[in-house]
PLY file of the C-alpha trace (Angstrom):
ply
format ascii 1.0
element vertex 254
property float x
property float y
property float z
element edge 253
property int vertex1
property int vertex2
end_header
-7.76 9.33 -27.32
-4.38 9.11 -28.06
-3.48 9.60 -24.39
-5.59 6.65 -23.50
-3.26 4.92 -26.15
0.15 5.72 -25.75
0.76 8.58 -23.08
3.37 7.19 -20.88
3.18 9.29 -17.49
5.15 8.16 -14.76
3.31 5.87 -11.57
3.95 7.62 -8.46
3.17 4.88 -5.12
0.65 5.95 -3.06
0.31 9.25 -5.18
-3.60 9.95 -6.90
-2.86 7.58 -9.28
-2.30 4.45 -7.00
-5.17 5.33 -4.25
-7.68 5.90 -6.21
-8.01 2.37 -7.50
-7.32 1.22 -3.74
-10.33 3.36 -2.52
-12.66 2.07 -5.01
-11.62 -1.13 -4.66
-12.27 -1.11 -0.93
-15.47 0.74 -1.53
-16.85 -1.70 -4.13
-15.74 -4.89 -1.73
-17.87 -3.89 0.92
-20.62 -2.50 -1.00
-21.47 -4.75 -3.98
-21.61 -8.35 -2.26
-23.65 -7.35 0.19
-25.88 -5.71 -1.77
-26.16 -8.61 -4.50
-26.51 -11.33 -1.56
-29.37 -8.71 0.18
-31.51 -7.32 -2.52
-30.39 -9.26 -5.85
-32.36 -12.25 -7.28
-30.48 -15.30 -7.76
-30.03 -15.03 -11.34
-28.65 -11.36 -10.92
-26.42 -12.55 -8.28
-24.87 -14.97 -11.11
-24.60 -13.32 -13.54
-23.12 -9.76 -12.39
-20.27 -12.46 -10.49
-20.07 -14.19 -14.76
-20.47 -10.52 -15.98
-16.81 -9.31 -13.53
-15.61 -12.62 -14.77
-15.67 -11.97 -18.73
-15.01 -8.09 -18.44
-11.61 -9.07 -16.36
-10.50 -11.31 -19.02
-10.92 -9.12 -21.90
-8.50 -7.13 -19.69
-5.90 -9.11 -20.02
-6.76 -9.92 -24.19
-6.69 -6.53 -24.57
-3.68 -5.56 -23.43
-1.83 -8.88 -25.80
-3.87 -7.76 -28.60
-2.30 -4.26 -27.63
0.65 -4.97 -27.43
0.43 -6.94 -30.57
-0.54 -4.20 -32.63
2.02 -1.75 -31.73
4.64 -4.39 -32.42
5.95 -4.24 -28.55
4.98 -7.77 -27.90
7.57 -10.08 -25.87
6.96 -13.31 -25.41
9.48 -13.69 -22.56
7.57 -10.95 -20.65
4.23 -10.37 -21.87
2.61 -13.96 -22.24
-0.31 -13.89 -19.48
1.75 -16.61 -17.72
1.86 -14.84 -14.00
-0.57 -16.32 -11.53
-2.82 -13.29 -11.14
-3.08 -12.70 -15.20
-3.13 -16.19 -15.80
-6.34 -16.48 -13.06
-8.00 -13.44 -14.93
-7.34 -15.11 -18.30
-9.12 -18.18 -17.50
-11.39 -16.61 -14.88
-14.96 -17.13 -16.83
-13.99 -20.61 -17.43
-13.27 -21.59 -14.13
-15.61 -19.60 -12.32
-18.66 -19.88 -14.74
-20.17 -22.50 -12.11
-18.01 -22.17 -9.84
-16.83 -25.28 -7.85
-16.77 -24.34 -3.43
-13.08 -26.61 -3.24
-11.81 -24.53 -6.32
-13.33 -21.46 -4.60
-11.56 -21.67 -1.43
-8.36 -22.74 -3.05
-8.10 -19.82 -5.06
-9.09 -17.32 -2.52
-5.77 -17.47 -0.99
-4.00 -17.25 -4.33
-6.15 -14.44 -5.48
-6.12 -11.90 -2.41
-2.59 -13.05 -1.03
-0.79 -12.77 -4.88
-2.62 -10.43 -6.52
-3.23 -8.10 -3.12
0.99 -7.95 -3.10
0.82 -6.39 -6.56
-1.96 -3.94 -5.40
0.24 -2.38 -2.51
3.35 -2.70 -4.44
2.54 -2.29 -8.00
4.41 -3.15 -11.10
2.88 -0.65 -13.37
4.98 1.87 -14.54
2.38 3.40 -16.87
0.53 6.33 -15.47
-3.03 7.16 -15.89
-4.42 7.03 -18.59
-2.17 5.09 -20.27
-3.98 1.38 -21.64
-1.66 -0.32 -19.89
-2.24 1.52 -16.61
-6.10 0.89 -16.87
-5.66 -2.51 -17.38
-3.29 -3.00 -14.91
-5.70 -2.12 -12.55
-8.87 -3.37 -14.13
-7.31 -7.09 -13.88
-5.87 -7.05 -9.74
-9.04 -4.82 -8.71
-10.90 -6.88 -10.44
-9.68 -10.09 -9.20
-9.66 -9.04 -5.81
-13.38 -7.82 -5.84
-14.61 -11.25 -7.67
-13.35 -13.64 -5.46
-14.48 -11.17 -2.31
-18.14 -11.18 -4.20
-18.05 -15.07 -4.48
-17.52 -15.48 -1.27
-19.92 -13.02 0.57
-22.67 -13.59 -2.05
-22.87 -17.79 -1.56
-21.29 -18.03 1.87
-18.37 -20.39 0.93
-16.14 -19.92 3.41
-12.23 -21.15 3.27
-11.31 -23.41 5.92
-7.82 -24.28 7.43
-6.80 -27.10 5.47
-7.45 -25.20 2.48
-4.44 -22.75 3.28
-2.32 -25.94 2.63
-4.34 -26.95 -0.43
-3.38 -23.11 -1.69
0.39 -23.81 -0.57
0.82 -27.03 -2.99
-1.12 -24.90 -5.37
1.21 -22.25 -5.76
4.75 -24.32 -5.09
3.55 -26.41 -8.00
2.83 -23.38 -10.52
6.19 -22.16 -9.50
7.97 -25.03 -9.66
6.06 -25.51 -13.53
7.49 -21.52 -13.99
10.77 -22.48 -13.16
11.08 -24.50 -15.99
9.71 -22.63 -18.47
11.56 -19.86 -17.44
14.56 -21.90 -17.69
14.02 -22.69 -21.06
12.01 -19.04 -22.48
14.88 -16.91 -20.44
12.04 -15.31 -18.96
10.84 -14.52 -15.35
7.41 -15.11 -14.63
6.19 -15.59 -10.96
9.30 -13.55 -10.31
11.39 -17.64 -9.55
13.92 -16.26 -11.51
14.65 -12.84 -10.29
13.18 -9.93 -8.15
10.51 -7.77 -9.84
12.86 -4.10 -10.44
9.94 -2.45 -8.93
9.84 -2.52 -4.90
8.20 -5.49 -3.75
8.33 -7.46 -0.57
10.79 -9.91 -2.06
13.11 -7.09 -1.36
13.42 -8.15 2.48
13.84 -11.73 1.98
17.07 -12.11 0.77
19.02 -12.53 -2.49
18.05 -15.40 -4.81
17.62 -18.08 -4.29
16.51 -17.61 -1.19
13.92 -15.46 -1.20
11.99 -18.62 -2.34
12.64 -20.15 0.55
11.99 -17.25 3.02
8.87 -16.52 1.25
7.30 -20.01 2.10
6.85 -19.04 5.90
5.62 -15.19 4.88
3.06 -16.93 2.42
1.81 -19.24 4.87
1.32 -16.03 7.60
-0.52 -14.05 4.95
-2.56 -16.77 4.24
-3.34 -17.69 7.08
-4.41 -13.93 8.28
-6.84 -14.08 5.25
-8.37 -17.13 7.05
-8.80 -15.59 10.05
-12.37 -13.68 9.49
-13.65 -17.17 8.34
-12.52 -18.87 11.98
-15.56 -18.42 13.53
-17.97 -20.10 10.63
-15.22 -22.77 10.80
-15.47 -23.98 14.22
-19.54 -24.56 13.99
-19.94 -28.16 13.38
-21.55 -28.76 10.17
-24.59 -30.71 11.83
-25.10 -27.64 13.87
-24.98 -24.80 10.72
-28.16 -23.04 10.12
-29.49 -21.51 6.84
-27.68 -18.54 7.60
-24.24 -19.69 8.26
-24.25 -22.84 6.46
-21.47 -22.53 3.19
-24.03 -23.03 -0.09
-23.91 -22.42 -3.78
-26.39 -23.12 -6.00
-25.25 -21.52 -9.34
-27.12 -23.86 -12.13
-30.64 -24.07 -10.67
-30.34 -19.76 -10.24
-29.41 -19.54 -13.84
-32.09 -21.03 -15.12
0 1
1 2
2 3
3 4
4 5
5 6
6 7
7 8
8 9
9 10
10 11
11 12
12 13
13 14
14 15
15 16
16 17
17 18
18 19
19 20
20 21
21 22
22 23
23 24
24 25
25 26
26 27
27 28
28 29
29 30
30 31
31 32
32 33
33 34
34 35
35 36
36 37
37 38
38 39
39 40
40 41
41 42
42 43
43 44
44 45
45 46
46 47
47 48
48 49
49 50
50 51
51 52
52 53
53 54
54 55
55 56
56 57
57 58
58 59
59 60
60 61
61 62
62 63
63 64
64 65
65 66
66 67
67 68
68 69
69 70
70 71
71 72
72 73
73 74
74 75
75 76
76 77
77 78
78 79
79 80
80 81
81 82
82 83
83 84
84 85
85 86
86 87
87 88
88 89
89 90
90 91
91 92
92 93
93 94
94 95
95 96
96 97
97 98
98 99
99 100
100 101
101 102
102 103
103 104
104 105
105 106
106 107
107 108
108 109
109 110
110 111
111 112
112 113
113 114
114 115
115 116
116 117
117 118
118 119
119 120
120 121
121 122
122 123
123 124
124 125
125 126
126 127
127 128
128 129
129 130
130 131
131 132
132 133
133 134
134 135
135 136
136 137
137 138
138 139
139 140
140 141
141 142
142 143
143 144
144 145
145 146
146 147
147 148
148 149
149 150
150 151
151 152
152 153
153 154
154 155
155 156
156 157
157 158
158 159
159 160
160 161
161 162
162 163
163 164
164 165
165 166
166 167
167 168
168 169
169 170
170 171
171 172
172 173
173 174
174 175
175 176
176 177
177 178
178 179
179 180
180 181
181 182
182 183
183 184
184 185
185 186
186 187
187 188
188 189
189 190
190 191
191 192
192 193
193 194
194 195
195 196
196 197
197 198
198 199
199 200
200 201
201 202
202 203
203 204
204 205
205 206
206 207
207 208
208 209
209 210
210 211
211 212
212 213
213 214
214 215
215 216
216 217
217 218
218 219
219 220
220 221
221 222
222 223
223 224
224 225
225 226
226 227
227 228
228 229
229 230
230 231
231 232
232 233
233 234
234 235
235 236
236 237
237 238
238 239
239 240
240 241
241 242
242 243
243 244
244 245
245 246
246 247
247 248
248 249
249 250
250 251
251 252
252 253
């Protein structure tokens, strides 16, 4: 028990300890949406996606109340301000009904943020450290949510929601910025590189890896919108059943 609490091994990348989680991950993704869309009931389908939602926030309370307890708590570095624990935070409340515009919008966030800190990790816990399970619990978790949403009711992103997800995340940096400014901290990493290696690292010094990370966003985006370019270019008169974008949370909760 007390390793679960306080052993602090080492995080080797790409050792056991960082494909594991990336195995399962990729092994629940494919698995559990189809199998909720195929052979769940409606009301199952909702609430195992509100069930991932709740269990990923208590991730990320878990780790402040943590944190709090062993006196290690720093507000300039462990507030859940950064975008992928500040999604899991609030993800039961945004995604208790979930909304197809907010769904799409936050696809790109989710898988293009929050995938960059599953291949390049800043976790410097080891297994089985709190942190470490956390760590994981929260971007897995995340990742396989949104992917569920998506399979499950057949919302599918379209172009123009790449740009919605653009604004999105220049105006939560831009908002980081300032507080930054003023808490002389670096969330969303607009102040500074993460120390960890990170694909800021080939874009330049700051500033400018803001800048040069505009174009790189926009291409990683825009591969993540690539699977859906098929189901975008049916006309909507011409969708079927099958292929048609639907979500019909409230009357399956019932």
């Amino acid at each position: 028990m007390r390793a679960i609490i306080f052993q602090a091994a080492g995080f080797e990348f790409f050792g056991l300890q960082h494909l594991l989680p990336l195995i399962l991950l990729v092994v629940l993704s494919f698995w559990l949406p189809v199998f909720a869309r195929d052979r769940l009931s409606p009301q199952n389908q909702v609430w195992i996606a509100r069930g991932l939602a709740i269990i990923i926030s208590l991730g990320i309370l878990s780790v402040a109340i943590f944190r709090l307890l062993i006196n290690q708590f720093d507000w300039r570095e462990n507030l859940p301000l950064d975008l992928c624990n500040l999604l899991a935070l609030f993800l039961p409340v945004l995604f208790w009904n979930p909304h197809p515009r907010l769904v799409k919008l936050v696809y790109f966030l989710i898988l293009g943020g929050t995938g960059q800190g599953i291949i390049t990790p800043n976790c410097p816990e080891g297994f089985p450290h709190i942190l470490y399970l956390s760590y994981w619990m929260v971007h897995c978790g995340l990742v396989l949510h949104i992917i569920y949403i998506v399979v499950v009711w057949r919302i599918y992103p379209r172009f123009v929601s790449i740009l919605h997800s653009m604004v999105a995340m220049n105006i939560y940096a831009a908002v980081m910025f300032v507080l930054n400014y003023f808490m002389d901290s670096n969330y969303f990493y607009v102040m500074a590189k993460p120390i960890t290696p990170s694909l800021l690292d080939y874009m330049g010094p700051w500033p400018w890896y803001i800048l040069t990370g505009q174009p790189v966003a926009f291409v990683i985006f825009f591969l993540l919108w690539l699977p859906f370019f098929r189901r975008n270019s049916i006309p909507d008169a011409q969708m079927t059943e099958d292929t048609r974008p639907s979500i019909n949370i409230d009357n399956a909760a019932v």
